[in-house]
N, C-alpha and C positions, 0 to 999 in steps of 0.2 A: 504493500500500500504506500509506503513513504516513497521507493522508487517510482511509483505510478503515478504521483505526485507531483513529485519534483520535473519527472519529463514532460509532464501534461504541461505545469503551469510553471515551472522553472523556479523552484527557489530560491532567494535570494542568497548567494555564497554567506553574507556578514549575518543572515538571522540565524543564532543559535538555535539549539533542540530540534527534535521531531517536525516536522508540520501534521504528520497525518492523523493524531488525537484529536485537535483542533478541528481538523476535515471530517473526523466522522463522526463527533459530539455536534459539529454544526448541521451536517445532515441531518441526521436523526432527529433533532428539533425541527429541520424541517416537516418532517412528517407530520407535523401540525399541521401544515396546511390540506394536509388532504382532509381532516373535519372542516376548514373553507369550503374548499373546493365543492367533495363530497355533496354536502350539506345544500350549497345555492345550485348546484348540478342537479340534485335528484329530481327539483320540484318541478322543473320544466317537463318531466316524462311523464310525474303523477297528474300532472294536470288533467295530460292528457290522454289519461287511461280508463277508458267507458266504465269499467265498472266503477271507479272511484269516484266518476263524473255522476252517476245512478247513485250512489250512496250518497253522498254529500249534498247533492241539489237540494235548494227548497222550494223545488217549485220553476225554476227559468228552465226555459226554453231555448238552445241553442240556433245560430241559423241553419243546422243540417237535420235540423227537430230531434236532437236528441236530447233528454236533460242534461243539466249542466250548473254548478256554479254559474252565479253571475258576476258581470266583467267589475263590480265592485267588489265582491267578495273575494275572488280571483286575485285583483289587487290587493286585496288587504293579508291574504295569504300570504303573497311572495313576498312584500313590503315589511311585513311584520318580523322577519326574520333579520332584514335591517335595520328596524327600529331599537331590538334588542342588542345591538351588536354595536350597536353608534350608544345606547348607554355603555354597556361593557366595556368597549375602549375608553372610555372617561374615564372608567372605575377603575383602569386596570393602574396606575402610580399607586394605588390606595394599598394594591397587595405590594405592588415588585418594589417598594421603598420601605416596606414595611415588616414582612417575611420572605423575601429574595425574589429574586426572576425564578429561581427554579422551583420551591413551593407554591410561587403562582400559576404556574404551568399548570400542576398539579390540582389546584382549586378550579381553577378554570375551567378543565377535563371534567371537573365533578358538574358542574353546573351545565356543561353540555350534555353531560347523560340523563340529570334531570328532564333535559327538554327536550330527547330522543324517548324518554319512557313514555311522556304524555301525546307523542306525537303517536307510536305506536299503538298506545290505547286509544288513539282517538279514532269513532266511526263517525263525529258530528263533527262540522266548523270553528264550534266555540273552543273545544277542549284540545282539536288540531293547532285552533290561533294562540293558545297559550305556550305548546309544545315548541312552535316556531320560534317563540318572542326567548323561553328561556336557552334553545339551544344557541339563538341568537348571541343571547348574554355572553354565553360561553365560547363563541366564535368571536366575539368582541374583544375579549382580553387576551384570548389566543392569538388575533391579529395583532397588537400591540405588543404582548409581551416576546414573542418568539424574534422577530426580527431586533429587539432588544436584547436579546440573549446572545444573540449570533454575532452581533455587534460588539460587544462585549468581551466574547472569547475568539472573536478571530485575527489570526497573522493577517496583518495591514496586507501584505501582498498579494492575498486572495477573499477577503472579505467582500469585495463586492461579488464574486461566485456562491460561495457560500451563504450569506445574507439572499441572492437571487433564488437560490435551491427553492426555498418559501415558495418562492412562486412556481417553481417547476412542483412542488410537492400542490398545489393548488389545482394544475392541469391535471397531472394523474389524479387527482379528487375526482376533476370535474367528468373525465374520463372512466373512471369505475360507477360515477354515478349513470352515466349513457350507457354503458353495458348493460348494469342491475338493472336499469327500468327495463330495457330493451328484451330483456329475460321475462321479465314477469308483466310486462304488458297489457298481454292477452287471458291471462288467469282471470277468472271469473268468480271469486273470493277473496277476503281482505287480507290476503299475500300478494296482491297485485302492488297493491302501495304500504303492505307492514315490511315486507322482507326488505326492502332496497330504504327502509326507515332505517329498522333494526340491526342494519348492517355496520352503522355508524357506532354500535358499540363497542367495536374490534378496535375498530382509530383509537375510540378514546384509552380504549384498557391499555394499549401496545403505549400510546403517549405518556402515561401516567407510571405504567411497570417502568418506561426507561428515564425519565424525570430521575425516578427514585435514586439512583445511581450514579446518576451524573454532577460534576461539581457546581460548586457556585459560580457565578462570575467575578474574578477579580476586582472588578472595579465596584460593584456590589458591596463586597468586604471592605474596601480601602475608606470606601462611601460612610460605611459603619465603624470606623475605625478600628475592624479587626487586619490588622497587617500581617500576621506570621499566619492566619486561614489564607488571606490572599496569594501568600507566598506559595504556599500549600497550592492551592487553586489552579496558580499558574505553573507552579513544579508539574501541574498532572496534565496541563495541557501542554507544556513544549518540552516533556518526556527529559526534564533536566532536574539537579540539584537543586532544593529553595534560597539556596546559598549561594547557588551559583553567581555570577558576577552578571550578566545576561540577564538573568530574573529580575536581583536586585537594583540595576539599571528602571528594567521596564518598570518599575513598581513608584522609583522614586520619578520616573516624568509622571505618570499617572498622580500619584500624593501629591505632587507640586502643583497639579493642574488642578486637583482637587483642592487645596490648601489657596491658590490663588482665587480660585470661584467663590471658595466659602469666604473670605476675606469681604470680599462687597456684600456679603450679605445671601441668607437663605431662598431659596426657589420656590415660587408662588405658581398659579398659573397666570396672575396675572404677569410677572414678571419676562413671561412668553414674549409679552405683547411690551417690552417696554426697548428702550434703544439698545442696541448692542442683539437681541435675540429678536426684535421685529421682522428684519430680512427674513430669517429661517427660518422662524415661525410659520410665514403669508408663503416664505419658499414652499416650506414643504406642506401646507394645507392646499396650495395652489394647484401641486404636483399630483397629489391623492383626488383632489375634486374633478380635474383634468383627464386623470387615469378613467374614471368611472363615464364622463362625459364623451368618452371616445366613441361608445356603445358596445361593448365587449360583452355586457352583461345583458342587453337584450335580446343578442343572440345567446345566451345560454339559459336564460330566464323563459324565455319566451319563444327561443328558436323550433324547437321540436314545432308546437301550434303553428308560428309565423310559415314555416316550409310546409306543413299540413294547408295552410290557407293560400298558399302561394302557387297547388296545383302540383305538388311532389308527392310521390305515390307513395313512396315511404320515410317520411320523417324521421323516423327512430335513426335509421340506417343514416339519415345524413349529420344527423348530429352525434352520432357516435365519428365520423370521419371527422366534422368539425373539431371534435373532443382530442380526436390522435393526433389531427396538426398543430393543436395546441400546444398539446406536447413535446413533441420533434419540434418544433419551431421554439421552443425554449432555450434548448442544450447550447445553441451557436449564440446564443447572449451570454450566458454563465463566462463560456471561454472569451468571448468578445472583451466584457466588460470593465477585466483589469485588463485587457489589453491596448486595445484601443479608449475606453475611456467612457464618462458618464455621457457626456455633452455629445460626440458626435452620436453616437447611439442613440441616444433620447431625439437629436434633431431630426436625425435623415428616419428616423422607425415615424414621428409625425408627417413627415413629407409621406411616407408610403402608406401609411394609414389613410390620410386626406385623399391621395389620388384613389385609392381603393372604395372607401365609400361613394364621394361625387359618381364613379362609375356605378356601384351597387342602387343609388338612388337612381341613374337615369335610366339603365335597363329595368329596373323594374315599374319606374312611375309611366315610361313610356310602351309599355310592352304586356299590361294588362289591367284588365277595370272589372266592373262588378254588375250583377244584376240588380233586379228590385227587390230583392230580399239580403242584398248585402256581402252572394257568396262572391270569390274570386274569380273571374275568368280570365286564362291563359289565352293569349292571340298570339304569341310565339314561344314555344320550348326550346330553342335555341337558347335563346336573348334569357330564358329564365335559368338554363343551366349554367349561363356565363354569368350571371349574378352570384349564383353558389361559387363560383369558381371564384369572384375575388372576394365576394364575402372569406373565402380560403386564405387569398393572397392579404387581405386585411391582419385577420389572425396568424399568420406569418411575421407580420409584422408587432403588433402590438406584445406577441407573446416571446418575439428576440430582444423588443427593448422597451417599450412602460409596462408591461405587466411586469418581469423584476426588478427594473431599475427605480419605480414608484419606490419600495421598498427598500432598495439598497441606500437611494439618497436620504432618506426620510431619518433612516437608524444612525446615519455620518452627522450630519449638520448639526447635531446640539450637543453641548457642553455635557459633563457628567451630573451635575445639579440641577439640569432643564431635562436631561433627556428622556426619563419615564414621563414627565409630564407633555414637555412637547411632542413626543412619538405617540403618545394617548389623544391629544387633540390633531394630529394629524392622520391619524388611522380614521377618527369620531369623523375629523372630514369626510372620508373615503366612504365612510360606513352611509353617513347623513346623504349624500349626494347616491350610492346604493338605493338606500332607500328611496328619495326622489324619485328616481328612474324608475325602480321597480313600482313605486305605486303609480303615477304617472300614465306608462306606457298601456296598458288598455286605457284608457281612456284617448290616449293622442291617435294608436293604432285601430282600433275596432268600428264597428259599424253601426249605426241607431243613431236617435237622439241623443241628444246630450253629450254625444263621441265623436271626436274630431277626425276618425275613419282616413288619416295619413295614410295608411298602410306603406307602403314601400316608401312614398315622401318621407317617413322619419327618420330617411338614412340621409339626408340632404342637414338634419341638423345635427347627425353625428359627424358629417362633413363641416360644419363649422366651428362647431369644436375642435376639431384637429388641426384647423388651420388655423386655429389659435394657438396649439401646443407650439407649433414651432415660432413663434416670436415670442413664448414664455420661454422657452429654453433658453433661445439665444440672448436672453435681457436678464435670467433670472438663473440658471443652473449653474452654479459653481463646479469646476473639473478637480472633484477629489481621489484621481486612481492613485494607487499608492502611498497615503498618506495615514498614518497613525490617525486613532481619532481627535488625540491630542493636537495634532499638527495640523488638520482641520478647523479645529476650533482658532488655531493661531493664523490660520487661511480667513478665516471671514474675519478675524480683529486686525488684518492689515491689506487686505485688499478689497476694494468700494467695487469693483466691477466684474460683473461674471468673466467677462469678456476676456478680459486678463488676467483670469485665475491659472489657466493652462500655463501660463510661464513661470508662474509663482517657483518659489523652493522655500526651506525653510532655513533660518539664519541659524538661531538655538533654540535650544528645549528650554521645557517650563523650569526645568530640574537648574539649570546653567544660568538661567535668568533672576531664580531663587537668590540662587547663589550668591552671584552678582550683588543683588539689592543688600543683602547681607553683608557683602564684606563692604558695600558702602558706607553703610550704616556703620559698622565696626569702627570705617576710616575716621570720619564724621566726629565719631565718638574721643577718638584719639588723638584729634587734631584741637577740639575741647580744652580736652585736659591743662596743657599750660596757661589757658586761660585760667581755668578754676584753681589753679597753684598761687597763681598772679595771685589771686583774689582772698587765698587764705591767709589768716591771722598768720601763722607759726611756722607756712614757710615749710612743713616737711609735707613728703607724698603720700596724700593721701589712696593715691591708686594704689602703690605698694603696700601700704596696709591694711587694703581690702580689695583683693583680687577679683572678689566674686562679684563685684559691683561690675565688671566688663562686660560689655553684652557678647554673649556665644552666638556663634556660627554655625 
């Protein structure tokens, strides 16, 4: 593994220890993501599975006259999962500042199983909407805490891989949830939509057994001021001495930087929002609300129905394909991203998103319309397979660079005293704007009164949104490949312009600068003295007869 490592992503000769602990405690926390994933994945198959449609109705009438949830209800279903998950992530500083990033894992885990039992049990709407909202909960802190954790214990040289894994662990979610439905479909018993519920209790148990096991994150402990656990920490993640010279190095930039932060004063959330943490703040709330407005998620949300309405014989089948290029379209970002960089990635993945929708909206708005009852009709299956095809080309895109780079910058930009709380409100963004779209979207896409029946037009405002991503990047995305998180934080206190972050380097550590101030003061101190000699009665030295009065270094 350490060899597989090194050749893949090249270690740096000067970083001591192991890398590959590091590599596969980061993994493995990825595997969070697939309760994400999983979780917003399955509900677009349930939706659409007759018999679940026949249980669940009160009453509506679909336009194919079968019963059905209504497109309120509907919404309120898929939306509810975000509503709980935009609280969770707010709540989530409350655990990780409080009993670690790794016990909150573990809580977290718990409150998603809660919301998996009541979904399971549920044959009615009400007792379903509660099951969504708490498993929500627990997809909420899970979103927040995990890319915190990974942040934490990863070698600067590969943390943006690692941190993006998250996201690669989200496709495979959202992909096992397109098989599962795809399997039980057609069952005509409440295994149609309990088994591919129920499923999601394996995530949580594998999440929570390997929590148990795994260390704390050093900067956690330094945070609490346990130093010789942190040492510990970090001895188990770069497979070296706690003694080592290496360790002890890394620990004292991190304390220094920790030791300068707390000097000005403790972290609020309003202190998010105050000078010095505004940028990254609005940055990374920007970056997550962005992410979601691309429209990634009403193709997953709503894709299975949208392709059923759009005149595709079999829906299931195309979004199980959607679901694998999601995934394989991941992997070449992970490698990309400490390589080539945050910014270029982030730009040109927005340029190919925009061209990709603007086409998805025109072939589809021009290429079919609807009868007097509302259903779809196709006037060319050419023009509609080539829709699928860059709705493909889209998800290529979004899934090599914001779907993990959202995440990789989010967990860089804040300080150790901001960063549970800033990564909580920038996840809360992601989650909030989630939610919007998911409630939202039957209403902008469906057909009746009171529904604004876009249908294929709603890809023209995911097209506006993307062509906004790319003038936020280029005005607003700082280039942190390769940088300690430490030395990021030293990246937005000395340079005002994204634009010019790429050239940046760092001058000294927090640790070097400490230092500095100290032996100024020391000097300061020294150069005093034959004043205060001047000044005494008697004439002898007082220094000399009280040593201890010098200020230490």
């Amino acid at each position: 593994m350490g060899r597989f490592s090194s050749a893949i992503f090249h270690k740096p000769e000067e970083d001591a220890g192991k890398a590959w602990p590091a590599i596969v405690i980061g993994l493995f926390v990825a595997f969070g993501g697939v309760l994400y994933g999983y979780d917003t994945g399955t509900i677009s198959g349930i939706l659409a599975m007759p018999y679940w449609q026949d249980l669940f109705s009160t009453g509506y009438i679909n336009t194919q006259g079968h019963r059905d949830v209504s497109p309120s209800q509907s919404s309120a279903i898929v939306s509810i999962l975000s509503a709980g998950t935009f609280f969770g992530s707010l709540g989530s500083p409350l655990f990780a500042d409080t009993i670690g990033r790794r016990y909150a894992l573990v809580v977290s885990s718990w409150v998603f199983i809660l919301g998996v039992i009541l979904q399971t049990a549920a044959t009615a709407v009400p007792l379903f909407l509660a099951g969504r909202f708490f498993a929500g909960a627990g997809v909420g802190l899970v979103s927040a805490l995990i890319p915190l954790y990974q942040s934490e214990t990863s070698p600067k040289w590969i943390r943006g891989a690692i941190v993006g894994a998250y996201q690669l662990a989200i496709t495979i979610g959202l992909l096992l949830a397109a098989v599962v439905d795809y399997a039980t479909q057609n069952r005509q018993d409440t295994g149609s939509y309990r088994i591919p519920v129920a499923v999601q209790f394996a995530w949580a148990i594998i999440l929570i057994s390997g929590m148990l096991f795994l260390p704390e994150t050093p900067r956690y402990l330094i945070k609490r001021g346990q130093h010789e656990k942190a040492a510990k920490s970090l001895s188990r993640l770069r497979r070296i001495g706690a003694n080592d010279d290496a360790i002890q190095s890394e620990l004292r930039e991190i304390q220094a930087n920790h030791d300068y932060e707390m000097s000005i004063g403790s972290a609020t959330y309003l202190d998010c929002f105050r000078e010095g943490m505004l940028k990254r703040t609005l940055t990374g709330m920007g970056l997550q609300a962005l992410q979601q407005l691309t429209g990634i998620n009403f193709i997953f949300y709503y894709g299975t129905q949208y392709f059923k309405n759009s005149g595709i014989q079999d829906p299931f089948t195309i979004q199980m394909i959607t679901s694998s290029i999601n995934v394989v379209s991941t992997l070449p970002g992970l490698w990309a991203v400490d390589k080539l960089g945050r910014r270029p990635l982030l730009l040109w993945g927005a340029v190919g998103m925009c061209v990709s929708q603007f086409l998805v909206a025109m072939l589809g708005t021009l290429t079919t319309g609807q009868d007097s009852m509302g259903n779809t009709i196709v006037y060319n299956v050419a023009a509609q397979k080539a829709g699928i095809a860059f709705v493909c080309i889209y998800i290529f895109f979004f899934a090599s660079t914001w779907g993990p780079l959202a995440w990789i910058v989010t967990g860089e930009i804040f300080p150790l005293k901001n960063r549970a709380k800033g990564l909580s409100m920038t996840t809360a963004t992601n989650w909030l704007l989630n939610w919007a779209i998911a409630y939202a979207t039957p209403y902008l896409v469906n057909y009746g009164e009171g529904y604004a029946n876009l249908q294929s037009k709603i890809f023209f405002v995911w097209f506006g949104a993307c062509f906004i991503c790319i003038s936020f990047v280029y005005f607003f995305i700082y280039e942190t490949k390769g940088w300690s998180l430490e030395e990021v934080d030293e990246l937005y206190s000395e340079v005002t312009s994204a634009r010019k972050s790429a050239a940046w380097t760092p001058r000294t550590t927090f640790a070097q600068r400490q230092s500095a101030a100290a032996a100024t003061t020391a000097g300061t101190t020294a150069e005093a003295a034959p004043a205060e000699k001047a000044d005494g009665s008697d004439g002898g030295s007082h220094h000399d007869d009280h040593p201890t009065n010098q200020p230490t270094v």
